[in-house]
FILUMNU-70925 format. One record per residue (C-alpha): x, y, z; residue in three letters. Coordinates in steps of 0.1 Angstrom, whole numbers, padded with zeros to 4 digits, always signed. Example, Ala and Ser with C-alpha at 12.3 -4.5 7.8 and 13.67 -1.06 7.14 Angstrom:
<pts>
+0123-0045+0078ALA
+0137-0011+0071SER
</pts>
This chain:
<pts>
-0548-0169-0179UNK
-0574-0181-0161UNK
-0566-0206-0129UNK
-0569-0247-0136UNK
-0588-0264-0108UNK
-0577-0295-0097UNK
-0608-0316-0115UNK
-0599-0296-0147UNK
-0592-0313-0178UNK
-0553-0308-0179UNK
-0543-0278-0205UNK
-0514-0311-0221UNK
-0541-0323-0236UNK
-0535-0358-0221UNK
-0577-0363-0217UNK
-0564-0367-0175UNK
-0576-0346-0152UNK
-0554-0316-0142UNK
-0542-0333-0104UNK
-0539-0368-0124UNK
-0517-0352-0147UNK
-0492-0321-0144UNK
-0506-0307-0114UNK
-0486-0334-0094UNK
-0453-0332-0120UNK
-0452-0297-0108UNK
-0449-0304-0072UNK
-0424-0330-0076UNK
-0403-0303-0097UNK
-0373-0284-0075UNK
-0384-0247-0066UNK
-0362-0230-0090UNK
-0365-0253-0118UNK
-0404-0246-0119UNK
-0405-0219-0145UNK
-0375-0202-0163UNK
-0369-0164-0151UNK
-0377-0145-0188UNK
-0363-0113-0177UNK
-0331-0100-0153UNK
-0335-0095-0115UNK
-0328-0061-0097UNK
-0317-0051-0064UNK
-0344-0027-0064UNK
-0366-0062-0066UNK
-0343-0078-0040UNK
-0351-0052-0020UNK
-0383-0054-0013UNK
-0379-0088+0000UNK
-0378-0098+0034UNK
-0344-0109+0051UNK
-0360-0149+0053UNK
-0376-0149+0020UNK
-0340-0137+0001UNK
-0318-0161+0026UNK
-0348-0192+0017UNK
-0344-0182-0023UNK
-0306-0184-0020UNK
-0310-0219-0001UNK
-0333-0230-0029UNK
-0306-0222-0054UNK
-0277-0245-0040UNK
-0265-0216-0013UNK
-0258-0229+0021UNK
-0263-0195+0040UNK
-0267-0190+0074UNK
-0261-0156+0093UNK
-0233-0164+0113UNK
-0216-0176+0082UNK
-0222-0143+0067UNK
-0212-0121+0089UNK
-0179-0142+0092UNK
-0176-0141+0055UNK
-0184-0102+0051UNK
-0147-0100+0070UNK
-0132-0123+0045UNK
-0143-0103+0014UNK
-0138-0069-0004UNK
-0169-0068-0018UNK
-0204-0091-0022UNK
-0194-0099-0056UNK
-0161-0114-0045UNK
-0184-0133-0016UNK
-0213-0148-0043UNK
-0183-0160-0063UNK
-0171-0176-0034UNK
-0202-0192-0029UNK
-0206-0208-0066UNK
-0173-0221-0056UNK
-0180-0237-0029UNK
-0220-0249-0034UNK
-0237-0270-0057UNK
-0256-0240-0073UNK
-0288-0245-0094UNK
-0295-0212-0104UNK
-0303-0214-0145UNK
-0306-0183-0169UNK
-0313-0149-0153UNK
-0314-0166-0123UNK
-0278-0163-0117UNK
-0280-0127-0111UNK
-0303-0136-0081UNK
-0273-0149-0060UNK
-0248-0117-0059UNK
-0277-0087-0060UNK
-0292-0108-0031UNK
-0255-0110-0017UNK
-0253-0066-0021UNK
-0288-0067+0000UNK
-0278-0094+0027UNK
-0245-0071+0028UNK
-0266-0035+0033UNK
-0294-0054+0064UNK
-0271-0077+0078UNK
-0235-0063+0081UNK
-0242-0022+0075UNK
-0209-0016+0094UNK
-0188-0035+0070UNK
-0177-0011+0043UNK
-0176-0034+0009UNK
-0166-0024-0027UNK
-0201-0020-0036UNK
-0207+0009-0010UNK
-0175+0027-0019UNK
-0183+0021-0053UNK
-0218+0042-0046UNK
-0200+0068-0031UNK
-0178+0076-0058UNK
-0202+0080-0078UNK
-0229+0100-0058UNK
-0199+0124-0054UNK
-0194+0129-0093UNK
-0227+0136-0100UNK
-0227+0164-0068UNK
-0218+0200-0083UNK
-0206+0212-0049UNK
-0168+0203-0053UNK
-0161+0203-0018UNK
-0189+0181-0005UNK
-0177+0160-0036UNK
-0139+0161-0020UNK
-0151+0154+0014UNK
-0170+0122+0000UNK
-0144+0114-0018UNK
-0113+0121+0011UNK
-0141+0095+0031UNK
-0134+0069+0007UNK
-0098+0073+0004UNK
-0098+0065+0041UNK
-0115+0032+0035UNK
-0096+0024+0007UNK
-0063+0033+0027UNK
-0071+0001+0050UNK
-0066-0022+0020UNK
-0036-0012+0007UNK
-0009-0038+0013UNK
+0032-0030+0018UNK
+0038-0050-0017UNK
+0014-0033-0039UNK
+0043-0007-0049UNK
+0018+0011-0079UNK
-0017+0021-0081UNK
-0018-0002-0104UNK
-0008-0030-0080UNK
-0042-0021-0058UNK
-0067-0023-0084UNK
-0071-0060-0068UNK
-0090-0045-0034UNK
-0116-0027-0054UNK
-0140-0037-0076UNK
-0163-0012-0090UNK
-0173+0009-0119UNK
-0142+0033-0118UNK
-0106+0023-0119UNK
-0086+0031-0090UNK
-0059+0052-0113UNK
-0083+0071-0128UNK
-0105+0081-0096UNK
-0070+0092-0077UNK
-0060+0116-0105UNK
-0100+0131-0100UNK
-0095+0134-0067UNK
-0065+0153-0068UNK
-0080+0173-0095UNK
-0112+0181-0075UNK
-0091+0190-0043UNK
-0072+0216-0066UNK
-0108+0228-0075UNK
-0123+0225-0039UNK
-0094+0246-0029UNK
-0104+0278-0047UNK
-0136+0281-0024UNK
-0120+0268+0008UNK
-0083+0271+0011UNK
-0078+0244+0037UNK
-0085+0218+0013UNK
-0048+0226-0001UNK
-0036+0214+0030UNK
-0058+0182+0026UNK
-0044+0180-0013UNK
-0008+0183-0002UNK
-0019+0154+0023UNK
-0036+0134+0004UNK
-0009+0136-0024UNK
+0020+0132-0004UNK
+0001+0096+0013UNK
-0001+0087-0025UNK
+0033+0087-0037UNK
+0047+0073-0003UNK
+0022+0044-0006UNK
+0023+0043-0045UNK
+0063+0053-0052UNK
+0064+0030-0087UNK
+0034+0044-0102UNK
+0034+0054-0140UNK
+0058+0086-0139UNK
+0036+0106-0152UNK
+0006+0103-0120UNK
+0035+0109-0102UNK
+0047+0137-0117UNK
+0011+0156-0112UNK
+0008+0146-0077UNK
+0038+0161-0066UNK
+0029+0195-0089UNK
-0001+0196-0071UNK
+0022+0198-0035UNK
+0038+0225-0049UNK
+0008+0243-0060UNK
-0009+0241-0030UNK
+0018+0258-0009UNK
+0016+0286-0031UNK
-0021+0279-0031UNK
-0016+0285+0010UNK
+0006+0317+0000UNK
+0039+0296+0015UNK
+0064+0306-0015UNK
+0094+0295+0000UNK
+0080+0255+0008UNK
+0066+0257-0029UNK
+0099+0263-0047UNK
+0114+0241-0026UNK
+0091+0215-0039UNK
+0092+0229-0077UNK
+0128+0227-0073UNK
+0130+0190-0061UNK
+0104+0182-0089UNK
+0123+0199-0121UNK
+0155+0174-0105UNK
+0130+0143-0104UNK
+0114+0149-0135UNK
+0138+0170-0154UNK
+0130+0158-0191UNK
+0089+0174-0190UNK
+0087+0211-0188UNK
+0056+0209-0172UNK
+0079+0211-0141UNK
+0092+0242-0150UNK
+0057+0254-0167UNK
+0041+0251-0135UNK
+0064+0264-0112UNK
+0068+0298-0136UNK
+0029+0300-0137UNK
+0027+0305-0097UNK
+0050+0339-0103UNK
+0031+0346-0132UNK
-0002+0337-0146UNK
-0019+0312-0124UNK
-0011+0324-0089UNK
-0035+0306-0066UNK
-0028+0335-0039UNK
-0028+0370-0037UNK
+0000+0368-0014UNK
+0018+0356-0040UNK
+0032+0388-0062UNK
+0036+0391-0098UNK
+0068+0386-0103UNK
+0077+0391-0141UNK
+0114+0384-0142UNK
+0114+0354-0115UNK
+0088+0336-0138UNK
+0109+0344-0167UNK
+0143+0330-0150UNK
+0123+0295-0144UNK
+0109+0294-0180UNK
+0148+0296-0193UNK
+0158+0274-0171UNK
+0141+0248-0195UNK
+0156+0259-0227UNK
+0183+0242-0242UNK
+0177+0212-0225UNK
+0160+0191-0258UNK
+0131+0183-0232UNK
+0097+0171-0241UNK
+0070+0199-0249UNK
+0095+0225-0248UNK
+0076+0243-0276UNK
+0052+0251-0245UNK
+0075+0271-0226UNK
+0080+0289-0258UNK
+0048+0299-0258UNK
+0051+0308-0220UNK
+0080+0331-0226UNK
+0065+0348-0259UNK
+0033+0356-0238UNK
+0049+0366-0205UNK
+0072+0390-0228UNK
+0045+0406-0245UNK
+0021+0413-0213UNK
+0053+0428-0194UNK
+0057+0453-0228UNK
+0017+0460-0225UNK
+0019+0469-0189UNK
+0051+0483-0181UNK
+0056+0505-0216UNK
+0094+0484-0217UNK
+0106+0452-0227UNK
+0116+0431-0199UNK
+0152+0427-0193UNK
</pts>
């Protein structure tokens, strides 16, 4: 559209000329109730702002924001979200339409220039998922141990379950889930670089001490994956020590006893470890008998176990 000078005719048709007319209704009209945003802002957008022109937008739309304010505020809040919602609590805000969106991207941005050091939800919410995207499982669980360190600064003596802590994080991935990963990824990490069973027994031990009421069955895989990852580190003894304390915990799943059999048998995680037919067959039966849930699974356990024993040895095991 071509530009209306000011001695125009004025496009409403009125017969005045354009200053006469609209030209001066616009001027009298608040900043952000000029035009109507037709399409939703970005941070990408926000970005390439300056600092003054994003803090002067957010004055224009009701925010009374000043720096030392901020950086004040940056302490008082998980994340920018959390801190924009503050904000429309507290000002007269007069953002319309797509316009809203302006006030917590803009908060993200302020966040990243003004207070870098100040790790929000939004920045651990990045890193969690830069490292699921990485195929390198141990610069994943390195990533991922960083954010658990962060996290671990939230974490409050009352919230009991992982469940509970879901309220210091707001993100794209829930808490419960993204634990269980990491656990799972540490397990993985492991097979290239065997300290990171030391950092899974760690890391799962922290999470049941912080997390003891948890749904049973997170807690049941965390402490597995301790006793996996002694054998993992080729310490037998400390691992059935820990299967052993896990079967009396949890003694209606036979995953307990599952997994603990598997270390003398199929999945060793060692070679230190030695095939040991009949001591994985003696945990397998400890299950049986027991009406436990998925028994049928250690069945199946047994039945193979028996068959690869006849294959290799010539004998059925006795």
């Amino acid at each position: 559209m071509a530009k209306i000078g000011r001695n125009d005719p004025c496009p409403c048709g009125s017969g005045k000329k354009y200053k006469k007319c609209c030209m001066t209704k616009l001027a009298a009209t608040p900043p952000d109730n000029r035009a109507v945003r037709a399409y939703h802002w970005g941070t990408d957008e926000i970005r390439a702002f300056s600092t003054d022109q994003i803090v002067q937008k957010l004055r224009d739309f009701g925010v009374g924001f000043t720096k030392e304010r901020f950086l004040k505020e940056a302490h008082d809040f998980y994340s920018a979200c959390d801190l924009a919602d503050h904000w429309r609590n507290i000002y007269p805000i007069k953002a319309k339409g797509f316009d809203v969106d302006f006030i917590w991207m803009a908060a993200i941005v302020l966040w990243e220039r003004l207070a870098p050091d100040v790790i929000n939800s939004e920045k651990l919410d990045d890193m969690m998922q830069d490292a699921y995207k990485m195929k390198d499982e141990v610069a994943t669980c390195t990533l991922w141990l960083e954010v658990w360190e962060h996290l671990k600064k939230r974490f409050t003596a009352d919230m009991k379950s992982i469940d509970d802590a879901e309220e210091v994080f707001s993100g794209l991935q829930c808490l419960s889930n993204w634990c269980q990963d990491l656990e799972m990824e540490l397990g993985n990490a492991a097979r290239d670089d065997s300290s990171f069973y030391e950092k899974r027994i760690g890391y799962c031990q922290e999470f049941c001490r912080l997390f003891p009421e948890s749904d049973s069955l997170i807690l049941h895989n965390m402490k597995r994956a301790i006793a996996e990852s002694y054998f993992g580190l080729g310490m037998i003894e400390e691992g059935d020590r820990s299967f052993e304390s896990l079967i009396r915990e949890f003694s209606d799943s036979a995953w307990g006893y599952i997994g603990w059999g598997d270390m003398h048998y199929t999945f060793r995680l060692n070679d230190a470890v030695p095939l040991n037919y009949e001591k994985a067959r003696q945990i397998y039966q400890m299950a049986m008998g027991k009406d436990i849930e998925d028994e049928e699974h250690v069945v199946e356990r047994l039945t193979e176990l028996e068959k690869e024993y006849q294959k290799n040895k010539g004998e059925p095991l006795r």
